[in-house]
N, C-alpha and C positions, 0 to 999 in steps of 0.2 A: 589861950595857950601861951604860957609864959615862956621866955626864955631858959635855956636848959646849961647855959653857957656858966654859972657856979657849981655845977652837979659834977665832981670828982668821980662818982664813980662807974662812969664811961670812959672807955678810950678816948675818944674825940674830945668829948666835953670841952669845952673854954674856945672849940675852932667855930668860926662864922662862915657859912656857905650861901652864897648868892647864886639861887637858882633861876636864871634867863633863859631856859634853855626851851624846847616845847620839844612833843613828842618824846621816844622814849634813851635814843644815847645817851643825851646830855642828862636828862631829868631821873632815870636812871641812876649814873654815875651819884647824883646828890643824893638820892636814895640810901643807898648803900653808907653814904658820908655819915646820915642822917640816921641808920640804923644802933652805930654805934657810937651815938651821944653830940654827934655834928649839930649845933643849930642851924637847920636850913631855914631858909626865908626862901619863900617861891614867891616871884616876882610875874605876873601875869598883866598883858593890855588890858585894861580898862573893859574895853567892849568887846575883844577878840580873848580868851583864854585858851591854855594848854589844849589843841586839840584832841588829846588822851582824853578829855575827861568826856566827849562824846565817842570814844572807838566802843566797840561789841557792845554786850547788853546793858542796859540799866535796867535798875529796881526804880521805880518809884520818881522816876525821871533822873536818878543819880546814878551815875558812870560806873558801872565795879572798876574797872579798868585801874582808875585815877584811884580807886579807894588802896590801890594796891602802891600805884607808879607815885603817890603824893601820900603817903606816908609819914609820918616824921616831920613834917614840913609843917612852917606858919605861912599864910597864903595872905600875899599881899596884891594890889594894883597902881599900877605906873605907867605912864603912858611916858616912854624913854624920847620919841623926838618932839614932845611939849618941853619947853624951857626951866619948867618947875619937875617936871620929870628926870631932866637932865640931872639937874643940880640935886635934887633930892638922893638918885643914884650914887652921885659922889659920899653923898654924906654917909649913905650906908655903907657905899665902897669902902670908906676910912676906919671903918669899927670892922670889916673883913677882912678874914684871911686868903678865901676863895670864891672870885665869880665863874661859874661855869654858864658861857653861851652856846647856842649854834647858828646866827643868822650867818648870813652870804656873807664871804669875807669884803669888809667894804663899808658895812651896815654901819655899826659901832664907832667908826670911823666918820661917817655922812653926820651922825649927832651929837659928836665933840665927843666921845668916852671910848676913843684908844687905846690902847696901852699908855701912850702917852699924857693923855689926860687921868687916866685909872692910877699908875705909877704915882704920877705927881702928887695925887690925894693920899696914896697910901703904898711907899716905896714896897713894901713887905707882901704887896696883892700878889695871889698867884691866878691868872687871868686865863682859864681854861677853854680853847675855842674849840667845838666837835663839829664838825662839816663833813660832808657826803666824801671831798676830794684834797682837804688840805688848804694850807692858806695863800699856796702859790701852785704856778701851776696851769698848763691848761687847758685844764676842766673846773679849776675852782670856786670861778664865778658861776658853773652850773648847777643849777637845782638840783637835788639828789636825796633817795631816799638807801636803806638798810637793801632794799632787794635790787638796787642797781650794785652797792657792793658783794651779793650773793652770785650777783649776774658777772661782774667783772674779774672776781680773785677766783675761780675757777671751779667755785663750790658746784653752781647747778652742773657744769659739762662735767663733774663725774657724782652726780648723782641720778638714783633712776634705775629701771632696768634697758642690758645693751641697746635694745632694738625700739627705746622710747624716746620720747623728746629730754632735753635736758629740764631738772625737776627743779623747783623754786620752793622753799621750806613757807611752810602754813602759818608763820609767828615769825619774830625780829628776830632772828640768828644774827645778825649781823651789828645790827643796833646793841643787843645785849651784851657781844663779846665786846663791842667797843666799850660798852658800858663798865663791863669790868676791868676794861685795859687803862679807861679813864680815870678812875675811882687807883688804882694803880700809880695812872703819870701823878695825878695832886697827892699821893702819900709819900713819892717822891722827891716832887718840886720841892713840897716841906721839911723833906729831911735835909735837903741841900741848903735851904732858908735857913736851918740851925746852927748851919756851919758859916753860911755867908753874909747872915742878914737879911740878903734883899731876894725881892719877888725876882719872877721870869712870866714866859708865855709858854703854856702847853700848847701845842699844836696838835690835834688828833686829827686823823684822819679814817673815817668810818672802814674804809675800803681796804686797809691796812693790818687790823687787829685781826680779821676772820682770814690771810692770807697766811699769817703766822700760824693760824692754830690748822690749818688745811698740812701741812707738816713739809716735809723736802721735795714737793714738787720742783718747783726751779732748782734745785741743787741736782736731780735726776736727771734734767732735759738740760743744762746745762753740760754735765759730763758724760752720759749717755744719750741724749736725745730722746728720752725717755716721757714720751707723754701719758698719764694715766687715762685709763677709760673705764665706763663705767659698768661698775659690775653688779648691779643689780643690791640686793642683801651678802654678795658674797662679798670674801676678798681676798688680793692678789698676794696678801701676807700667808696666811693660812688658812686649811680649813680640817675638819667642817667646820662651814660658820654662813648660820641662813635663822630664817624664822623658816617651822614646820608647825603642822598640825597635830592637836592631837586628837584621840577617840571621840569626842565628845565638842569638839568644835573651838577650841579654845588654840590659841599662839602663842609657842615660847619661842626665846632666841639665845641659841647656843653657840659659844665661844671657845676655841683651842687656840687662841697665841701663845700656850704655853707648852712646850712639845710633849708633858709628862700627861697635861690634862688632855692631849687629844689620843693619846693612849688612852686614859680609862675612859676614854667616851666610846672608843671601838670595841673592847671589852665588855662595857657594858650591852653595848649593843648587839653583842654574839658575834661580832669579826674580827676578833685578834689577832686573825691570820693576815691583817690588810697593816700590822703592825711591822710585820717582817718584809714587805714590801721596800725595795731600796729607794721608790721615792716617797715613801712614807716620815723618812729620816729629817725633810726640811718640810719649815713651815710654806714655802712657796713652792717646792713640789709637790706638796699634799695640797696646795690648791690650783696644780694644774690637772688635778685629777677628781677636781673639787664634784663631778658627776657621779660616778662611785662611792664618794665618802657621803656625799646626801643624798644618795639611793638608800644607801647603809642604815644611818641613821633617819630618814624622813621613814623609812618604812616601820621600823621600830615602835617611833613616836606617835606613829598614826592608829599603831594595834592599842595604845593604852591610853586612859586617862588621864586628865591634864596634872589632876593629883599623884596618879601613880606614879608619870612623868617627874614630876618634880621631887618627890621624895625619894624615887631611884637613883636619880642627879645627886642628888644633897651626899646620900648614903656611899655614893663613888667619889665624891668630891669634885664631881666634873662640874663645870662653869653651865648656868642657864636663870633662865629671868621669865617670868609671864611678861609677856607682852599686853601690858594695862593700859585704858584710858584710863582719865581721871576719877571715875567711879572707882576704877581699881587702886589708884595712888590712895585715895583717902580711906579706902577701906586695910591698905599694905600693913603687915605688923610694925614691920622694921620702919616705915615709914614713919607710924602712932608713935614708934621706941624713942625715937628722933627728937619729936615734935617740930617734924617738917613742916609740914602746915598744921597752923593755928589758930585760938581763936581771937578776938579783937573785939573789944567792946565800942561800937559806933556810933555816938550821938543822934544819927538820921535814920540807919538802915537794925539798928539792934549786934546783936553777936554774929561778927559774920568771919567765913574763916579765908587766911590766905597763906601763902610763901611766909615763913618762921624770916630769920635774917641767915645770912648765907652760910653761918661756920660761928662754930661754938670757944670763946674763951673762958677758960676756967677762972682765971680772978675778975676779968672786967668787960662780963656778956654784953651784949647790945642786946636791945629790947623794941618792940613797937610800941612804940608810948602813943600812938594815936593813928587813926587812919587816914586818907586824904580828905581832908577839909575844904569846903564851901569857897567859891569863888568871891576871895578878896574878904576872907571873913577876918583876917587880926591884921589887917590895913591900920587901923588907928593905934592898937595895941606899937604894935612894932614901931609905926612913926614915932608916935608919942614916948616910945621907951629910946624911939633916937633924940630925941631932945625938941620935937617939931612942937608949937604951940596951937592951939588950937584956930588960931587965928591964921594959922601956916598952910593948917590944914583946910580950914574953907577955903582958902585963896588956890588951895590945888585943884582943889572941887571944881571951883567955879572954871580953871584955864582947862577944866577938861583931862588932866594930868593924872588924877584917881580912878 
C-alpha cells in the first residue's frame, strides 16, 4: 500500500496522519481523515495491537470490526517506550502533519515525545490527544471509556422508559460523536496553521462532544431549574411521536415537530376534530396530551398494514420511517440510491460490504481505497519509504522496537 500523499485528487491528499490511538474515538477520528485522501499510518505495539481488531465477530479469525475502523490506513509496529521506538516516532513525527493519541495523560510524556519533544521535530505538528476526561482535571488520570461519558453527560438519565432504569446505548455513542468532533478540531487546527504556521495541541475530551449534541439541558436547569426526565419513545417537544404497530407485526416511527405535519397526521387518521382543540395549537401541549394523540394514531396504525401504513404516510406527506435492523438498512431503496453501504474488495476476506464515507463531494469524493489491514503489514514499506536502512531496521527488530 503505497503512499497516497502525491494523489491530488482527494481533499486531504499531501496531509500525514499518525494514528496512536486504539479503540474507536481516536482511531475513528483518522478514519474519517483517511477517507478523504489523508495518508494514515496506524501505528500499533508490537505484541499488543488496536484492541478493535478483536471486538464482535470475526470471519476467518479476522476482525470485521477493524476491517471497517482501519480502513484507509497503512498498519505499521512501534514499540514507543523502546529507545528505537522513540526516535523512529520522531522521524515520522517530522514528515506529519497529525498525530492523533489517546493514552492517560502523562504516558507520551513518561517517553520523551511531548509536545514538547513532538513540536521540536516538527513545529507545524498538530498533536491530537482524545481521553475519557481531558488533559487536566480531576478525573484525568482516570481510566475511562465512551459509556462512562454516556453515563456522565446525562444521556442514560433521560433515556428509557419513565418507570425503567436509566438506559446505556448498545454501540460507542459517545466515542463516535467524539469521533466526529475530533476529525472537526484537526480540520480546524489546520486551517489556523495556514494562517500562523505553527502547530498547537488539541485537547478532546470524550465526555464533552455527546453533552453538546444532548442540546440545552444546562441552559434549562440553569434558568428554570428545569431537569428533563425520561420519556420513554415520546417527547416533551411534541407529539404524536412514538413507535406503533402495525397489522402485520412490523414498527414505524412517526414524527410531528412540525405543527402543519401533525395536522395531517390527525386527518389522516380520522380525528381532525382533535385539531381544533386549544392545546392542539403547540408542540408541547400536544404532548402533554401525548395519551390521546397515541390512542388516536396507535389504533389507526394497528388496523393496517405496514405497507398500507407507509404509503398513506408518503400520500399525506406526514413524517414516518420503518423501524429497520440491518437486514432492513441494506435492503432500504434510498439507502441502495445513496450507496450508504458498500462494497470493498479485500485481500483476506473477498467483497465484503461496509459504511460508504460520511458525505458526498461533488468535485473531490473520498473513496475506500482499501479495507483494514493486517497487523503491522507495511512496517517495512513505510520505514523504508522514511528513509530507515535496512540495517536500521534489523537493529529495531532485534531491541524489540518492531
Amino acid at each position: 500500500m503505497s503512499s497516497d500523499r502525491t494523489n491530488t485528487g482527494r481533499p486531504l491528499s499531501g496531509l500525514r496522519v499518525l494514528d496512536l490511538a486504539t479503540l474507536f474515538a481516536g482511531p475513528l477520528a483518522a478514519t474519517l481523515l483517511g477517507d478523504f485522501g489523508a495518508d494514515v499510518v496506524k501505528v500499533e505495539h508490537p505484541a499488543k495491537p488496536d484492541p478493535s481488531r478483536g471486538h464482535g465477530p470475526a470471519k476467518h479469525g479476522v476482525g470485521l470490526w477493524w476491517k471497517l475502523l482501519g480502513r484507509n490506513k497503512r498498519t505499521i509496529t512501534l514499540d514507543l517506550s523502546k529507545p528505537g521506538g522513540r526516535s523512529t516516532l520522531l522521524r515520522l513525527a517530522a514528515t506529519a502533519d497529525v498525530v492523533i493519541e489517546n493514552f492517560r495523560p502523562g504516558t507520551l510524556e513518561k517517553w520523551d515525545l511531548g509536545w514538547d519533544e513532538l513540536s521540536a521535530a516538527n513545529p507545524r505538528l498538530i498533536l491530537t490527544r482524545v481521553t475519557a476526561f481531558g488533559q487536566f482535571g480531576p478525573y484525568a488520570h482516570r481510566p475511562g471509556f465512551g459509556t462512562l461519558a454516556e453515563a456522565m453527560s446525562g444521556f442514560a438519565a433521560i433515556t428509557g422508559e419513565p418507570d425503567a432504569p436509566p438506559t446505556l446505548p448498545p454501540f460507542g455513542l459517545a466515542d463516535s460523536i467524539a469521533a466526529l468532533a475530533t476529525a472537526y478540531a484537526v480540520m480546524t487546527a489546520l486551517a489556523a496553521r495556514e494562517r500562523t504556521g505553527a502547530g498547537q495541541v488539541v485537547d478532546m475530551a470524550i465526555i464533552e462532544p455527546i453533552l453538546t449534541v444532548l442540546g440545552p439541558q444546562p441552559t434549562w436547569y440553569d434558568q428554570l431549574g428545569y431537569v428533563q426526565a425520561r420519556t420513554g419513545n415520546r417527547s416533551a417537544n411534541n407529539a404524536p411521536r412514538n413507535t406503533y404497530r402495525t397489522a402485520d407485526g412490523s414498527w414505524v416511527a412517526v414524527s410531528t415537530s412540525a405543527q402543519s405535519v401533525a395536522e395531517r397526521v390527525m386527518r389522516l387518521v380520522g380525528r381532525p376534530e382533535l385539531i381544533d382543540e386549544p392545546w392542539f395549537a403547540t408542540g408541547a401541549d400536544r404532548a402533554a396530551h401525548a395519551d390521546v394523540l397515541d390512542e388516536a394514531v396507535g389504533r389507526w396504525i394497528a388496523a393496517r398494514t405496514r405497507t398500507d401504513v407507509l404509503a398513506a404516510f408518503e400520500k399525506a406527506e406526514a413524517a414516518i420511517a420503518e423501524i429497520q435492523d440491518v437486514r432492513g438498512v441494506l435492503a432500504d431503496p434510498q439507502y441502495q440510491a445513496l450507496d450508504t453501504v458498500t462494497t470493498v474488495d479485500d485481500p483476506e476476506l473477498g467483497p465484503l460490504r461496509m459504511q460508504n464515507v460520511l458525505f458526498r463531494l461533488s468535485a473531490t469524493p473520498g473513496a475506500i481505497r482499501w479495507a483494514g489491514r493486517p497487523h503491522g503489514a507495511d512496517t517495512e514499506a513505510v520505514l523504508t519509504e522514511l528513509g530507515l536502512t535496512p540495517d536500521e531496521l534489523r537493529a529495531l527488530h532485534e531491541e524489540g522496537a518492531l
